[in-house]
N, C-alpha and C positions, 0 to 999 in steps of 0.2 A: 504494500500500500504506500502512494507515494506522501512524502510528508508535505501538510499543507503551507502555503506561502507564509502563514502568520509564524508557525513554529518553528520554520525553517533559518524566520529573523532572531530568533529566540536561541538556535542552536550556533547559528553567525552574525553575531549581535553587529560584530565591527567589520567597515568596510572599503573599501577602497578602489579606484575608477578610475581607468585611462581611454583615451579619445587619439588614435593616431591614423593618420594617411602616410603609404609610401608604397613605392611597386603597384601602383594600379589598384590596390586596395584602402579601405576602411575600415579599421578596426578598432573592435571596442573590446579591455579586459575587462573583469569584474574580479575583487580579488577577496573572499570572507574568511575569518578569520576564527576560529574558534579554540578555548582550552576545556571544551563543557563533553567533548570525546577521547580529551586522552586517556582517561581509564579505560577505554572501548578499544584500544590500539595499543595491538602487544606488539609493540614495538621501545626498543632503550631509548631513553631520554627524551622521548618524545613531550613538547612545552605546549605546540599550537597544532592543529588540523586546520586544514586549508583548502577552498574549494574556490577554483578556478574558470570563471566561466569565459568564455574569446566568442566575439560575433562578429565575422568576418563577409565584407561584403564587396566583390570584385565591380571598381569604376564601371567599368565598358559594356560589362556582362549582365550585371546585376546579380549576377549568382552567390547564394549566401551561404555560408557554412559558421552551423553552431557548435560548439565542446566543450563540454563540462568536463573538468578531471580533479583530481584530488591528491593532495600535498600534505604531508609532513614535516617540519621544522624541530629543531633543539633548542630554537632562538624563543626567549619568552617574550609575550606581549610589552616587555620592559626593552627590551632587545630590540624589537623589530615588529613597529605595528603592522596595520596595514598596507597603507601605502609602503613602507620600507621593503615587506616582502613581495610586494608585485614588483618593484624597482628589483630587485633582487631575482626573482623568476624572470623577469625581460631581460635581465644580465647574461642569466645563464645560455641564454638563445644565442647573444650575442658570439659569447667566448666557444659555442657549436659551431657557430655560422664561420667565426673566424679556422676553426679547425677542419672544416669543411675546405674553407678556400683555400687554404696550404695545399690538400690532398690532393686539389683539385688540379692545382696550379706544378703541383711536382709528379702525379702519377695521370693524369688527362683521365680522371674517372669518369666522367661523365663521357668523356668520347669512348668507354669500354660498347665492345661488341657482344660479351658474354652476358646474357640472359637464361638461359638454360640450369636446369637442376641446379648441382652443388656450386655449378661453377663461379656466380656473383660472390656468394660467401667464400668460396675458395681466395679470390682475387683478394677480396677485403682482408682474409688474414695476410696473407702476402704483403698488401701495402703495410699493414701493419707491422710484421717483423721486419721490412724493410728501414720503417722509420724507425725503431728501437736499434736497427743496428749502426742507423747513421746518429743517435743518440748516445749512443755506448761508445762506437768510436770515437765521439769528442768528449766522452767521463769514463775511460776504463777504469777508474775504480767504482764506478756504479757498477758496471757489467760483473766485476769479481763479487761485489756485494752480492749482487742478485742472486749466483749462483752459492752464495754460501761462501766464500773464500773472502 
């Protein structure tokens, strides 16, 4: 049963609201914040529950896309209200996006022709030990840590 609008403000009392345009789109976050579930979340240290809502709506197209998803923090309401963890959830996009365009920029991922069964994931580990080895070659005493030495 799904929980009604009023209790819902009751269970995410505090809130927080962004309004951005960029890439052809409009997007709206909605960021709520609660401590009234973390006994409900067996999870360590858990301070705030977090529920995220993005309403995305493409310029040109008009086609909208909604999602709801749900977050976890160690950060207390002292720590990090609302607004502070939505700024802090657009971060993390940010520091993907950036990780992205390295990969993109050094292995031409996106121009990969592999589509088929194992092979996408195959590639991906690939880039991956690729980039740990040219990370280890410039800290080999990382690389002796890693392995126990």
């Amino acid at each position: 049963m799904p929980i009604s609008g009023h209790r819902r403000r009751r269970i995410f009392p505090r809130r927080a609201e962004t309004l951005d345009q960029g890439h052809g789109c409009l997007e709206q976050r909605r960021l709520s914040a609660s401590t009234a579930l973390n006994e409900y979340v067996n999870f360590p240290y858990v301070a705030q529950v977090c529920r995220i809502e993005r309403e995305t709506a493409e310029l040109k197209s008009g086609k909208q896309r909604r999602e709801t998803v749900f977050a976890i923090t160690s950060l207390t309401p002292v720590q990090a209200d609302p607004d502070k963890l939505l700024q802090l959830n657009r971060g993390q996009w940010g520091i993907e996006n950036r990780s992205q365009y390295v990969r993109d920029m050094a292995f031409e991922e996106d121009r990969s022709r592999i589509r088929v069964a194992n092979g996408p994931a195959m590639m991906d580990c690939l880039r991956n030990f690729a980039s740990v080895l040219r990370a280890f070659a410039h800290q080999p005493r990382r690389a002796l840590a890693a392995v126990g030495l």
